[in-house]
C-alpha positions in Angstrom: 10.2 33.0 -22.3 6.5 31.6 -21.7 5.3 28.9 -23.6 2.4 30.0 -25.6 0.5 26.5 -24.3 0.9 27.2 -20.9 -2.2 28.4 -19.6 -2.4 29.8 -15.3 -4.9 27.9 -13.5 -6.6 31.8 -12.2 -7.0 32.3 -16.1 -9.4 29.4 -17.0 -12.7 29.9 -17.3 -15.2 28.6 -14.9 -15.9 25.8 -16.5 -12.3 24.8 -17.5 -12.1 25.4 -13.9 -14.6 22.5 -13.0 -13.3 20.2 -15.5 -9.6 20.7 -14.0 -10.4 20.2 -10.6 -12.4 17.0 -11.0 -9.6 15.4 -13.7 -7.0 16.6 -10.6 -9.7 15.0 -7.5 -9.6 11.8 -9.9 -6.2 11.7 -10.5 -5.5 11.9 -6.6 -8.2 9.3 -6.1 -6.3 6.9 -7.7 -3.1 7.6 -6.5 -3.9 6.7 -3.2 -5.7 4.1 -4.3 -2.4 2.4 -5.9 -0.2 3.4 -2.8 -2.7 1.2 -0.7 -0.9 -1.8 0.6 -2.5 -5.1 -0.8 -1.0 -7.8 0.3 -2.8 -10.4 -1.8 -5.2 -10.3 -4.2 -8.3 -8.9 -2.9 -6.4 -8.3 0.5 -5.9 -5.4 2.0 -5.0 -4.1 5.3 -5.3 -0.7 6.7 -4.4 -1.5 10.6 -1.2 -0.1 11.9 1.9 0.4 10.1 4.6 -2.2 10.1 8.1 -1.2 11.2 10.9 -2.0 8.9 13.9 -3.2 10.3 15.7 -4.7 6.7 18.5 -1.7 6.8 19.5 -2.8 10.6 19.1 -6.3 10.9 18.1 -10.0 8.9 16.3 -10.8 12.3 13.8 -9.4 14.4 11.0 -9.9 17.3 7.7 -8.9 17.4 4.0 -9.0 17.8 1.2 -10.1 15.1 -0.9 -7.3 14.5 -3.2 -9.6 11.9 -3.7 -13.1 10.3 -5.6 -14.4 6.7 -6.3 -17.5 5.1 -8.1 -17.5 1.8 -8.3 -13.9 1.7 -10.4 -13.8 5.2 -9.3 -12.5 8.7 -8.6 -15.5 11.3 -7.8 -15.7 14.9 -4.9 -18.6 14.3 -3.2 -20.5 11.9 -1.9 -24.1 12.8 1.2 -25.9 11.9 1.2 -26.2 7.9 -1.1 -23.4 7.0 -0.1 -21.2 4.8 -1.6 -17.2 5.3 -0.4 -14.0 5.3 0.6 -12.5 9.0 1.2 -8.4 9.5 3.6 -7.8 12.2 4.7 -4.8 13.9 8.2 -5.1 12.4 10.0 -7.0 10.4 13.3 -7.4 8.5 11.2 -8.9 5.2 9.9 -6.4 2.3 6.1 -6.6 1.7 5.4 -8.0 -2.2 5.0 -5.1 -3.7 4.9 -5.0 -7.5 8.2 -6.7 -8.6 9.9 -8.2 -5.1 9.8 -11.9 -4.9 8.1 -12.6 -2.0 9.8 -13.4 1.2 8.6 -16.9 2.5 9.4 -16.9 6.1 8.5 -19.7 9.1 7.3 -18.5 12.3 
């Protein structure tokens, strides 16, 4: 039995039509927008991915892809700075809404 609400997308008028598809563009807009990884406030990085090794192992080795301090790319960070580091892999979970975040020394 059809619901009497539902309404096929080839049946809307032209207009409906427009208004669907650019509620549907929005919607998908923001949707990738929120699955963007941030990894601070005002932070975010769109180099290459990060491996995750946390289902195989508590350790791994690897190479820095990218460093920050104070929200700003840096070529280094000495002994006692605190920033955030992308590596190619890790064991760690990225702060994502919800994990505490892992505090690691390199």
């Amino acid at each position: 039995m059809k619901s009497e609400s539902a309404v096929s997308y080839t049946h809307l008028d032209v207009y409906k039509r427009q208004a669907f598809d650019a509620a549907m563009t929005h919607q998908k807009e923001q949707a990738r927008a929120a699955g963007k990884f941030k990894m601070a406030t005002n932070l975010e990085y769109s180099g290459a991915n990060t491996d995750f090794k946390g289902y195989e192992t508590l350790e791994a080795s690897g190479n820095i892809l990218a460093l920050y301090k104070d929200g700003s790319s840096v070529t280094q960070l000495s002994e006692g700075e605190q920033g955030v580091v992308v590596l190619d892999n890790t064991p760690f979970y990225a702060e994502s809404g919800g994990q505490v975040l892992s505090l690691i020394h390199i």
